[in-house]
C-alpha positions as CSV (number, residue, x, y, z in Angstrom):
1,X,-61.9,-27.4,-32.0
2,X,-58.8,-27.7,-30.0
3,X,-55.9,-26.9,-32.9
4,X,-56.0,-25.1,-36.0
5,X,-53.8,-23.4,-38.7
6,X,-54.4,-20.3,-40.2
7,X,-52.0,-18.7,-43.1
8,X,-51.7,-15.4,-44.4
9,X,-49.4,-12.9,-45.3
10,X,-48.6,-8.9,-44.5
11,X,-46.9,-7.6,-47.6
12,X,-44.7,-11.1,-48.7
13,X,-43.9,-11.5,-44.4
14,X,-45.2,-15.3,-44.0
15,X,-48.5,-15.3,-40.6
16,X,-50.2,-18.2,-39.1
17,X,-53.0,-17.8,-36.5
18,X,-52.7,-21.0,-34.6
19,X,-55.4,-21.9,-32.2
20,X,-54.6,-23.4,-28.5
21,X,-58.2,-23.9,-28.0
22,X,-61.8,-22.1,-27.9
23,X,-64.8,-22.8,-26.0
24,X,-68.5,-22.1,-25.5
25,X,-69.4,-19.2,-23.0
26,X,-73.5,-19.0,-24.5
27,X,-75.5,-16.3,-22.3
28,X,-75.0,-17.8,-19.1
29,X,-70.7,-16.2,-19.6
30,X,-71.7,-13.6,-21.2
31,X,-73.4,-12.0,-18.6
32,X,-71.4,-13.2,-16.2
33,X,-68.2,-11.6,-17.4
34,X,-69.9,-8.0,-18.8
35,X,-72.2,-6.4,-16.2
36,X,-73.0,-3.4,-18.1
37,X,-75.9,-4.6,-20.3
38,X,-78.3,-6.8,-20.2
39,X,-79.7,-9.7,-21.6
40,X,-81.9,-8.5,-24.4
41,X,-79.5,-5.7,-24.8
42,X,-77.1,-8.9,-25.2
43,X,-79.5,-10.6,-27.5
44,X,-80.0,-7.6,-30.0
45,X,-76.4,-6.9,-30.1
46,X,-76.0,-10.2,-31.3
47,X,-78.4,-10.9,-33.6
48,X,-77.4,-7.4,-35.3
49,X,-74.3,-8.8,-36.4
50,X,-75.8,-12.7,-37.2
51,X,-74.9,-14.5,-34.2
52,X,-76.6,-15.8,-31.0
53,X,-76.3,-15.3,-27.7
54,X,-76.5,-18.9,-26.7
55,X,-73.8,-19.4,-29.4
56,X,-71.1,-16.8,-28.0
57,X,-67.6,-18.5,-28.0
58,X,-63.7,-17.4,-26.8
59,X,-61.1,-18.3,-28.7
60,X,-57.2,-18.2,-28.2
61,X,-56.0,-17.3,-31.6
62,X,-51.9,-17.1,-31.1
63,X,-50.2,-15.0,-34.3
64,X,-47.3,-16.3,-35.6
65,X,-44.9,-14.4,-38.0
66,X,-41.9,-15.6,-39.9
67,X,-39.7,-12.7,-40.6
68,X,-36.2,-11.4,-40.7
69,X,-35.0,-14.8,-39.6
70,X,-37.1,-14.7,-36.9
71,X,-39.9,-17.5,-36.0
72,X,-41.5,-15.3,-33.5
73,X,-44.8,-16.6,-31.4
74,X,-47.1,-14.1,-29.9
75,X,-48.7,-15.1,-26.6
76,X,-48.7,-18.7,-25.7
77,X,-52.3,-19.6,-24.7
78,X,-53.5,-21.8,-21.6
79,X,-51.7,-24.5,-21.9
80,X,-54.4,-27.3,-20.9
81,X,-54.8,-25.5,-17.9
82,X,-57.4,-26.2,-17.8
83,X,-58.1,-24.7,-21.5
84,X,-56.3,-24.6,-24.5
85,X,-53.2,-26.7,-25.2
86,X,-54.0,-26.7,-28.9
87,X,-50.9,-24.6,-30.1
88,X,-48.1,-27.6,-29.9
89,X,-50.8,-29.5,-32.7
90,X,-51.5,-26.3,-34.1
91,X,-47.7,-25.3,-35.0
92,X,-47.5,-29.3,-36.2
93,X,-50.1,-28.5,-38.9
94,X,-47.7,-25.8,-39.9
95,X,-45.1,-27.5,-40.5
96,X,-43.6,-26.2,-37.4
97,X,-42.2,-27.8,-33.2
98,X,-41.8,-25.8,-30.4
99,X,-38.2,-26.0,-31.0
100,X,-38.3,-23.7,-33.8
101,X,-39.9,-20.8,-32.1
102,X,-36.6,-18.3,-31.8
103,X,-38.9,-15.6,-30.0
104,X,-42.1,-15.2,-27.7
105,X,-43.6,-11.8,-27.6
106,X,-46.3,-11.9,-24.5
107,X,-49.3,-9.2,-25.0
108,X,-50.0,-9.4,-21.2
109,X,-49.7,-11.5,-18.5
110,X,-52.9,-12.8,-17.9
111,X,-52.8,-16.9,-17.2
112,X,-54.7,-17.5,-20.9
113,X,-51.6,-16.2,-22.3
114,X,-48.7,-17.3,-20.4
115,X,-49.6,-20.7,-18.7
116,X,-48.7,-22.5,-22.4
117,X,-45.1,-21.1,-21.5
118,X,-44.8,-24.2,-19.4
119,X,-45.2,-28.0,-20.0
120,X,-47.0,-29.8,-16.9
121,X,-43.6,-30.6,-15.2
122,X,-42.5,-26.8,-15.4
123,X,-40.1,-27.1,-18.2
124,X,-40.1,-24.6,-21.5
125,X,-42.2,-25.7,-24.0
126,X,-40.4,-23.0,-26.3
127,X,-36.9,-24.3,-25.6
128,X,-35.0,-21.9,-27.8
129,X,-36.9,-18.7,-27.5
130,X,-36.0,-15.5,-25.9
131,X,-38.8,-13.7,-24.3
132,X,-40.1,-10.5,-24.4
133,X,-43.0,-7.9,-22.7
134,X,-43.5,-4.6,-21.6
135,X,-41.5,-3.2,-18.5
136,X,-45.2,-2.1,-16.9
137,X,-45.9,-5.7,-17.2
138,X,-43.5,-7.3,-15.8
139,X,-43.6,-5.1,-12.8
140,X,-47.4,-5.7,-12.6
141,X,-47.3,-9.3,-12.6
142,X,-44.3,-9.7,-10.7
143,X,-46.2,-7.8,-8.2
144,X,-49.2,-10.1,-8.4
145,X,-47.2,-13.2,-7.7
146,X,-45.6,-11.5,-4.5
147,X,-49.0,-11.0,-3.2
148,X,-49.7,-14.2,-3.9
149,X,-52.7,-13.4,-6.1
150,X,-51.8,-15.9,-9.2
151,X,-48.7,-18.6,-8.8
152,X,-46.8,-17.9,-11.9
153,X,-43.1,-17.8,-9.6
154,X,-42.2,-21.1,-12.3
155,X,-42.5,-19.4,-15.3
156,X,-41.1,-16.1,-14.1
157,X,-37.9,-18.2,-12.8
158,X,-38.1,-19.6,-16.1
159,X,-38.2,-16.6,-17.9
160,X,-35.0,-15.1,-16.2
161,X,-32.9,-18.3,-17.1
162,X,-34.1,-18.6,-20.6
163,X,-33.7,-14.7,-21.2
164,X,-36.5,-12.3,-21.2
165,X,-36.1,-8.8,-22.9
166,X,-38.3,-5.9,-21.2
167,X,-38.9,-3.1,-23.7
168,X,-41.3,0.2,-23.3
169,X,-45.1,-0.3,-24.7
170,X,-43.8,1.5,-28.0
171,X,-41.1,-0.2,-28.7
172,X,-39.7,-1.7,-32.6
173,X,-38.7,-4.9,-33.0
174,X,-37.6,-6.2,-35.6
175,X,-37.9,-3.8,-39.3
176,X,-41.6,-3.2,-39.9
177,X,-42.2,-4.6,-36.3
178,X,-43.8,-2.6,-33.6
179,X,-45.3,-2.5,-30.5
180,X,-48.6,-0.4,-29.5
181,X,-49.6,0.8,-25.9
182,X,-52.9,-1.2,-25.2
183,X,-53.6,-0.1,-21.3
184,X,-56.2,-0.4,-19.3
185,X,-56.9,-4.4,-19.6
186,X,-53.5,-4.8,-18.0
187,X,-51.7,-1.7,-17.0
188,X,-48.6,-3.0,-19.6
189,X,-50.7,-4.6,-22.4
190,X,-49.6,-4.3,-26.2
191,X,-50.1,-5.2,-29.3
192,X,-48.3,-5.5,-32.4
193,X,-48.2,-3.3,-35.6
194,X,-46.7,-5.2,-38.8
195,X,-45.8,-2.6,-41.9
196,X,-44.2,-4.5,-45.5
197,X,-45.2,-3.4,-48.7
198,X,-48.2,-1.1,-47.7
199,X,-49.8,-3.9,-46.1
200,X,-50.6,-3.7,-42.3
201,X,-51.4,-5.8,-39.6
202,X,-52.6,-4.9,-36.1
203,X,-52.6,-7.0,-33.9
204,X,-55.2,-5.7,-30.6
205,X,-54.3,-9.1,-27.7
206,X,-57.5,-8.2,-25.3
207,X,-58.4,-4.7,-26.0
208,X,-61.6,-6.4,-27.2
209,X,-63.1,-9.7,-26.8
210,X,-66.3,-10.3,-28.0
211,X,-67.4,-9.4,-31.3
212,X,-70.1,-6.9,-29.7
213,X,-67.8,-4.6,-28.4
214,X,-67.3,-3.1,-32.0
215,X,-70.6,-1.2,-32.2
216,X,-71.0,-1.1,-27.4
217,X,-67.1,-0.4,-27.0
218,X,-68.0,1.3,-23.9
219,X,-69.2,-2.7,-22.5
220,X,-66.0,-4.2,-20.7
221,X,-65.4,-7.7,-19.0
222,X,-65.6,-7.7,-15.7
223,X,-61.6,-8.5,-16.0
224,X,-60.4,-5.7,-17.4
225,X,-58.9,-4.3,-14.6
226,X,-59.4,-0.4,-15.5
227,X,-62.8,0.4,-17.2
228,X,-62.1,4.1,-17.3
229,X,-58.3,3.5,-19.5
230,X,-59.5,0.5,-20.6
231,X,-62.8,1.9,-22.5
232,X,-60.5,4.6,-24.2
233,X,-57.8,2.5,-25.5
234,X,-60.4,0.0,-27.1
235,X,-61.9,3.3,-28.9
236,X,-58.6,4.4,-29.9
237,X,-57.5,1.0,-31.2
238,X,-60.6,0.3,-32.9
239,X,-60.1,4.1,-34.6
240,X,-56.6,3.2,-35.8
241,X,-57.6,0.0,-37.0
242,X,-60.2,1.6,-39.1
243,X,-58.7,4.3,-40.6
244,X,-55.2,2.1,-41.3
245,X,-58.0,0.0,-43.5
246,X,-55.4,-2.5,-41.6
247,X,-55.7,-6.8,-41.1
248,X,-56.6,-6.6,-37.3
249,X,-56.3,-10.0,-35.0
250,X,-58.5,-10.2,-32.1
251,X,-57.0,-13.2,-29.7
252,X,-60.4,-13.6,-28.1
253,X,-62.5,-13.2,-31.3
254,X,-63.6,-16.7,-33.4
255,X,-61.0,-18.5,-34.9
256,X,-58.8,-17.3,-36.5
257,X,-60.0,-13.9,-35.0
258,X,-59.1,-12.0,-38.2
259,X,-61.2,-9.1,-40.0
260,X,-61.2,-5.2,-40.7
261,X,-62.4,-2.3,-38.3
262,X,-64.8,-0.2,-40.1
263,X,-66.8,2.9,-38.8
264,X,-70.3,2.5,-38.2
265,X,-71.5,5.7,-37.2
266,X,-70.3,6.4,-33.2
267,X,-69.0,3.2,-33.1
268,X,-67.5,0.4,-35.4
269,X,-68.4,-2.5,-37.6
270,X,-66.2,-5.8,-38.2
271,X,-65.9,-7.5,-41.5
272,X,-64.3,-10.8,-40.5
273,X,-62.0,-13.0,-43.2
């Protein structure tokens, strides 16, 4: 499945999930991308919550919200590169072109979320959009690309012309928008929180990306690039999430990557929708 729509709504505020792409990772990812159990541990966890090993999956499930005359995007998925490239499709079964988007809000700067930024010939897929991610991110990935450890200098020059707005990891957005300090995957990760009508919507990027990590928060991929802030921030997100009784998005998490955070003892359960 390589596009997909997904509506919904937080208190009367019009949300999409649309899906750049998803692929199959099955036991032989798995373990290669989370050393800290292993494979029957991998295989219970599974099968406690229905699902199969040989069947585990990673989605990128981009959140759209129409509000306050905004049409903001949130992350912008791989592109086609080689993964993803769904979203352009995905906003077509909304109704929706790439024109339209007035705002991109980036999570983090990993390459599954900002090489969709970009059409093959370096121009903005996103023509009209202003930009906008945390001030630890920036510095972080600008730092990358001057050590020449990912080649992202197009879209950063891309992102200066078009106008890209650097905020604190707490910052509001719009009214009822917000953004949460999600460290530790990235050192300038966020998410989202989305308040109307006592309806709320968290929205947790890559502080968790495989649906075992609810009840084994304390197993991280091998890319998260701080296991010891990393590990905390997924318990305290997961806490919030719970007790908020809030909508929570997952980008990494089965299409459309939507469900609640309950307690389950120590650790947490997930109801999907």
């Amino acid at each position: 499945m390589d596009a997909a729509y997904y509506p919904f709504s937080v208190g009367g505020i019009a949300c999409a999930v649309l899906l750049d792409g998803a692929s199959l990772l099955g036991k032989e990812g798995i373990l290669r991308r989370y050393p800290d159990a292993t494979e029957a541990e991998f295989r219970q966890a599974f099968a406690e919550i229905g699902r199969s090993l040989d069947d585990a999956d990673s989605a990128f499930n981009l959140l759209l919200i129409e509000h306050d005359g905004e049409r903001i995007l949130v992350d912008a998925g791989e592109g086609g590169k080689p993964k993803g490239g769904g979203v352009i499709e995905s906003l077509r079964l909304a109704g929706l072109s790439p024109d339209g988007i007035t705002q991109v809000i980036l999570t983090h700067t990993h390459r599954d979320h900002v090489l969709g930024l970009l059409t093959h010939d370096d121009q903005p897929v996103f023509p009209n959009a202003r930009y906008l991610l945390s001030r630890t991110e920036m510095a972080y990935w600008r730092g990358r690309v001057q050590q020449g450890i990912v080649d992202d200098s197009a879209i950063l020059a891309m992102l200066d012309a078009q106008g890209v707005r650097l905020i604190e990891m707490d910052a509001p957005i719009l009214p009822g928008l917000t953004t949460i300090p999600l460290p530790g995957h990235t050192p300038g990760q966020i998410g989202l929180r989305l308040e109307a009508q006592g309806e709320t919507l968290l929205h947790l990027a890559d502080a968790l990306h495989q649906p075992f990590q609810f009840a084994h928060p304390e197993w991280s991929p091998t890319f998260d690039l701080d296991t010891s802030v990393s590990v905390p921030t997924r318990r305290e997100a997961l806490a919030r999430a719970a007790d908020d009784h809030a909508v929570t998005l997952c980008y990494h998490l089965t299409f459309p990557g939507l469900g609640r955070v309950k307690r389950a003892g120590t650790a947490f359960a997930w109801d999907k929708l």
